[in-house]
LUMTOR-772273 format. One line per 2 residues: number of its first residue (from 1); their letters; for each residue x, y, z of N, C-alpha, C. Coordinates in Angstrom, 3 decimals. Example, Ala and Ser with C-alpha at 12.3 -4.5 7.8 and 13.67 -1.06 7.14 Angstrom:
BEGIN
1 = AS = 13.190 -5.690 7.800 12.300 -4.500 7.800 13.200 -3.300 7.800 ~ 12.850 -2.250 7.080 13.670 -1.060 7.140 12.900 0.030 7.870 $
This chain:
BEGIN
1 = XX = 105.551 -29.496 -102.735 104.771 -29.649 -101.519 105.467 -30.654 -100.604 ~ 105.647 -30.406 -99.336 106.191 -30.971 -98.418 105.131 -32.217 -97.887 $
3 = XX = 106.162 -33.576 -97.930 105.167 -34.483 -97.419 105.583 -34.837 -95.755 ~ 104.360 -35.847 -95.255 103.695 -35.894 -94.081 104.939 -36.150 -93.359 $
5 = XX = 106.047 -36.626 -93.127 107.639 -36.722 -93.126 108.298 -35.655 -92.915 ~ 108.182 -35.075 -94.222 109.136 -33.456 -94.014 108.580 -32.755 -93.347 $
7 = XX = 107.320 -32.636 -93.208 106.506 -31.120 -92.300 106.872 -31.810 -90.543 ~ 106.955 -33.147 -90.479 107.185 -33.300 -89.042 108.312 -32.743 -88.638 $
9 = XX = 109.424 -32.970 -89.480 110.868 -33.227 -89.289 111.509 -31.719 -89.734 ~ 111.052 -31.067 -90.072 111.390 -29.605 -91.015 110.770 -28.845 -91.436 $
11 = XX = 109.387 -29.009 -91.658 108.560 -27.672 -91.860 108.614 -28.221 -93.532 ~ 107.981 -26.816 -94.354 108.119 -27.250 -95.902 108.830 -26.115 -96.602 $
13 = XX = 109.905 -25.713 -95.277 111.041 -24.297 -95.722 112.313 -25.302 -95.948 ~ 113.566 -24.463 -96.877 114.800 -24.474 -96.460 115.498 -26.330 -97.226 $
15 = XX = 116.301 -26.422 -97.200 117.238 -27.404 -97.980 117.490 -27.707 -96.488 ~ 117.630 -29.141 -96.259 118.287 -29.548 -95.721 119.129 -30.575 -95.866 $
17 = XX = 120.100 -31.512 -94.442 120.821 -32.388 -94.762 120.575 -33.685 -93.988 ~ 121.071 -34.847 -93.902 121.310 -35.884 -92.913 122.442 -35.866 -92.301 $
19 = XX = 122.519 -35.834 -91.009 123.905 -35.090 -90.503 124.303 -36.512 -90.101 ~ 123.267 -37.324 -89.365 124.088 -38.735 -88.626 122.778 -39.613 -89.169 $
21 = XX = 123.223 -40.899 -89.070 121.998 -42.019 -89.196 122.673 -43.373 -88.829 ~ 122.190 -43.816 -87.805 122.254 -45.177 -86.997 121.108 -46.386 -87.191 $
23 = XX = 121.572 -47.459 -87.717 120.958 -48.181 -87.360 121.331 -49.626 -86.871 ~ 120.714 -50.218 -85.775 120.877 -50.534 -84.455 119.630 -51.497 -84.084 $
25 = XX = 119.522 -52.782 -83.582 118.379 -53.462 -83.019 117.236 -52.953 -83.430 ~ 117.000 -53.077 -84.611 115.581 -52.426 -85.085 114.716 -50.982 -84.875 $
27 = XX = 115.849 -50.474 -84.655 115.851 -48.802 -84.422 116.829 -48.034 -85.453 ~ 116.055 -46.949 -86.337 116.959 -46.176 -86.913 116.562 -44.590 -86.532 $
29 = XX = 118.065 -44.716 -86.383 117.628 -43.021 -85.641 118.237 -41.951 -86.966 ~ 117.925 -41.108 -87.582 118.053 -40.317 -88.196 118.113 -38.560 -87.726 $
31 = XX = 119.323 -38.382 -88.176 119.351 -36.700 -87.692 119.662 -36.143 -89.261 ~ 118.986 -35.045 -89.078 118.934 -34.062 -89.876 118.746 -32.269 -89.386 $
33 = XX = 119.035 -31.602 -90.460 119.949 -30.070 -89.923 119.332 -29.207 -91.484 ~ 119.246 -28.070 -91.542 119.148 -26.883 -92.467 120.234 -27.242 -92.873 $
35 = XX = 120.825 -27.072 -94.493 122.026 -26.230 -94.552 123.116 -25.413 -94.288 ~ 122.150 -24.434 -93.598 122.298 -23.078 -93.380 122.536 -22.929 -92.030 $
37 = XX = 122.503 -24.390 -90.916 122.610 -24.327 -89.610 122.812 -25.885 -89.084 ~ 123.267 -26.615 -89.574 124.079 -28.104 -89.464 124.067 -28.361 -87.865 $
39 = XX = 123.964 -27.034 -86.760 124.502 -27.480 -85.677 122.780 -27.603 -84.749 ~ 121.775 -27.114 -86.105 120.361 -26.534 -85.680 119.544 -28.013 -85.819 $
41 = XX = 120.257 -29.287 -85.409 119.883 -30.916 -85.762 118.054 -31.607 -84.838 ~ 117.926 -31.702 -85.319 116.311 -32.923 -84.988 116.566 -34.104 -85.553 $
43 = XX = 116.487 -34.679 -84.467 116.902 -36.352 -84.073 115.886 -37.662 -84.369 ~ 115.289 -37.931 -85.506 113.967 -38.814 -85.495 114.093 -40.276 -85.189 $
45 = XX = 113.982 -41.279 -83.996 113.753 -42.061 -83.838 112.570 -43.201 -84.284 ~ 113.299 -44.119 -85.422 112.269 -44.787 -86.225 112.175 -46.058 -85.458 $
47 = XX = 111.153 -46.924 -84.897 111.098 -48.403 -84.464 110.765 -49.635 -85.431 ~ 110.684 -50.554 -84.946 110.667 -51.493 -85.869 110.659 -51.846 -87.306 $
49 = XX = 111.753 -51.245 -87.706 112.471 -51.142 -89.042 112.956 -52.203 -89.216 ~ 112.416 -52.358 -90.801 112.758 -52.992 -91.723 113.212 -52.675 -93.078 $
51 = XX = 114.165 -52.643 -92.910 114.726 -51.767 -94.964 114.895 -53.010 -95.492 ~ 114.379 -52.071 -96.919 113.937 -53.083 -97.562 114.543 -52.471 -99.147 $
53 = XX = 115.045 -51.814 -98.829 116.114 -51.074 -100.201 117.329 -50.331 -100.083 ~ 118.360 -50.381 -100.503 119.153 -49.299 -100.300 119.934 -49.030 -101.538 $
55 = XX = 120.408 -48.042 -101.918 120.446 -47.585 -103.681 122.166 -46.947 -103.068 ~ 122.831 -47.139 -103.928 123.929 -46.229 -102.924 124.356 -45.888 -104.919 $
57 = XX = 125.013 -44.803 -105.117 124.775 -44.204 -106.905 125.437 -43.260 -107.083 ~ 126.592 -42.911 -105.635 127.404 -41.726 -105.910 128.595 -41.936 -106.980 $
59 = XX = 128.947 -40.559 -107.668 129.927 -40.804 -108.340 131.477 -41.026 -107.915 ~ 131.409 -40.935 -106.903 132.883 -41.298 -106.216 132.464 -41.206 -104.078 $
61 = XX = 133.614 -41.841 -104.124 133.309 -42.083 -102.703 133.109 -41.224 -101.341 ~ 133.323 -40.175 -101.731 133.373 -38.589 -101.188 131.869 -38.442 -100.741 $
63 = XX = 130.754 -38.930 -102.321 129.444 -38.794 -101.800 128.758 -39.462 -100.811 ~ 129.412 -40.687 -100.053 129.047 -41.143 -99.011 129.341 -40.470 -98.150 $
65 = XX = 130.363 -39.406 -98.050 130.391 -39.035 -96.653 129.147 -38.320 -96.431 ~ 129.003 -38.200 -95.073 127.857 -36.544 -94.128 128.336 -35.498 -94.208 $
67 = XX = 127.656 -34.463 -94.455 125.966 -34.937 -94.478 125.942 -35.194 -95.877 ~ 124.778 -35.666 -95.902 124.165 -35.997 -97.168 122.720 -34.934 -97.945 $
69 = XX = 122.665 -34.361 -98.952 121.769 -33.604 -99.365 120.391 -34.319 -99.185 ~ 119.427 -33.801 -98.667 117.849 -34.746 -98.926 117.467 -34.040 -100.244 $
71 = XX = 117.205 -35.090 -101.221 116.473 -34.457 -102.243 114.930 -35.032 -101.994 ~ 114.450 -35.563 -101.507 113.460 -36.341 -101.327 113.134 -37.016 -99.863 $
73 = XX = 112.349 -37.184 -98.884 111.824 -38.067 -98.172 110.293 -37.979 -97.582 ~ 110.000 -39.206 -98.753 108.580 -39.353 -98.630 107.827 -40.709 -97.141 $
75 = XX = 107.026 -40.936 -97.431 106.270 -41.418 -96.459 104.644 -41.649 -96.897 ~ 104.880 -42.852 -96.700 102.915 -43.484 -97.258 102.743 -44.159 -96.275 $
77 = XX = 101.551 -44.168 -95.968 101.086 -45.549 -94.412 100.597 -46.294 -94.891 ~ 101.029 -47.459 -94.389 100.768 -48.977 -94.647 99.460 -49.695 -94.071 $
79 = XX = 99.620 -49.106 -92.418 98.480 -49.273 -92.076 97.847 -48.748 -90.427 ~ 97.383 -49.351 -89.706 97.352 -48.228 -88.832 98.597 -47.606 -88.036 $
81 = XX = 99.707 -48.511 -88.192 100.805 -48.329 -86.687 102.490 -48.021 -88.222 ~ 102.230 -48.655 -89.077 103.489 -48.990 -89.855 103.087 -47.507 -91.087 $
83 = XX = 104.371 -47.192 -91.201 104.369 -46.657 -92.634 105.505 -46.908 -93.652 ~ 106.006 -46.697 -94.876 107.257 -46.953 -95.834 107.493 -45.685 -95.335 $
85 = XX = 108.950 -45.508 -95.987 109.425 -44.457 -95.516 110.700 -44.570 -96.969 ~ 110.872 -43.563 -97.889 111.415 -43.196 -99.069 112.696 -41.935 -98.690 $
87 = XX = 113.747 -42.035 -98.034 114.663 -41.027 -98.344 115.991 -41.080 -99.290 ~ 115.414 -40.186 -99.940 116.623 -39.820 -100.925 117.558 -38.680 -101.117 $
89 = XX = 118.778 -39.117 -100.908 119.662 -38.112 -100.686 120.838 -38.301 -102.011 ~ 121.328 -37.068 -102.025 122.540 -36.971 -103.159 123.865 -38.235 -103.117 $
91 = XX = 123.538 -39.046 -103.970 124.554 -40.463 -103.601 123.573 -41.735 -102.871 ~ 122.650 -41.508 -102.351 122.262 -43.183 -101.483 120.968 -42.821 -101.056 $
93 = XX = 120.148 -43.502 -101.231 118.871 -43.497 -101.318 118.438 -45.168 -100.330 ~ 117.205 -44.901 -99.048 117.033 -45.854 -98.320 115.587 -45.896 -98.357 $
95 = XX = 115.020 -47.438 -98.511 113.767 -47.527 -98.638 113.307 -48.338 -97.163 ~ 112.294 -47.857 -96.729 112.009 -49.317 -95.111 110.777 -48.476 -94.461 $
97 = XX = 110.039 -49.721 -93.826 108.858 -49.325 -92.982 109.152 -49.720 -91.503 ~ 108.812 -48.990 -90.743 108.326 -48.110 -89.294 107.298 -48.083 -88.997 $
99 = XX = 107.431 -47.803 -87.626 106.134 -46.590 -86.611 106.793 -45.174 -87.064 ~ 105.857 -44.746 -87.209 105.967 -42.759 -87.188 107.258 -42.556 -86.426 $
101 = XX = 108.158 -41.519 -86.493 108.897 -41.522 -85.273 108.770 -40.818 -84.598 ~ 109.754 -40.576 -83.063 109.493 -39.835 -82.113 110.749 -38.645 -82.478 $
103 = XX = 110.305 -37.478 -82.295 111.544 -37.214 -81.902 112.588 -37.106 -80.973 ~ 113.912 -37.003 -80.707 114.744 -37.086 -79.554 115.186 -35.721 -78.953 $
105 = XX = 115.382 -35.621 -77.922 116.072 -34.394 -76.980 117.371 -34.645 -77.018 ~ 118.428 -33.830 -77.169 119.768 -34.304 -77.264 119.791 -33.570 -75.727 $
């Protein structure tokens, strides 16, 4: 079952990837793409971020590159404006709380 995260960002079809991810003055912007269409990207703009984990577990250094597989990205609310935010991808895994994000228009 697709959580409150993935259905914004992707629906609860299809494998996808992390194609780019910036983070910048308390803004992380995250893009992600299908598999099956890498060039088919949604841009999520996260604000006032704070990470508060980062797991990096690949077996060689190759798995850092992009994109990165999502095996996971969850999302629990903290409280009315903030939520955690759990993505896990093949090799590096990032833990941190936000506002919901927006998405971007390229």
């Amino acid at each position: 079952m697709a959580t409150p995260i993935e259905m914004f960002l992707y629906g609860s079809g299809g494998v996808h990837a992390v194609v780019e991810i910036v983070l910048a003055d308390g803004r992380l912007v995250v893009s992600v793409a299908p598999w099956e269409s890498l060039a088919d990207v949604k841009v999520a703009e996260f604000t006032e971020v704070k990470i508060t984990f980062i797991e990096v577990n690949g077996d060689s250094p190759d798995d850092l590159n992009l994109p990165w597989d999502i095996i996971g990205f969850d999302s629990y609310r903290l409280s009315e404006s903030h939520w955690k935010f759990v993505l896990h991808c093949n090799g590096i895994g990032f833990v941190f709380q936000a506002r919901w994000p927006q998405l971007l228009t390229l």
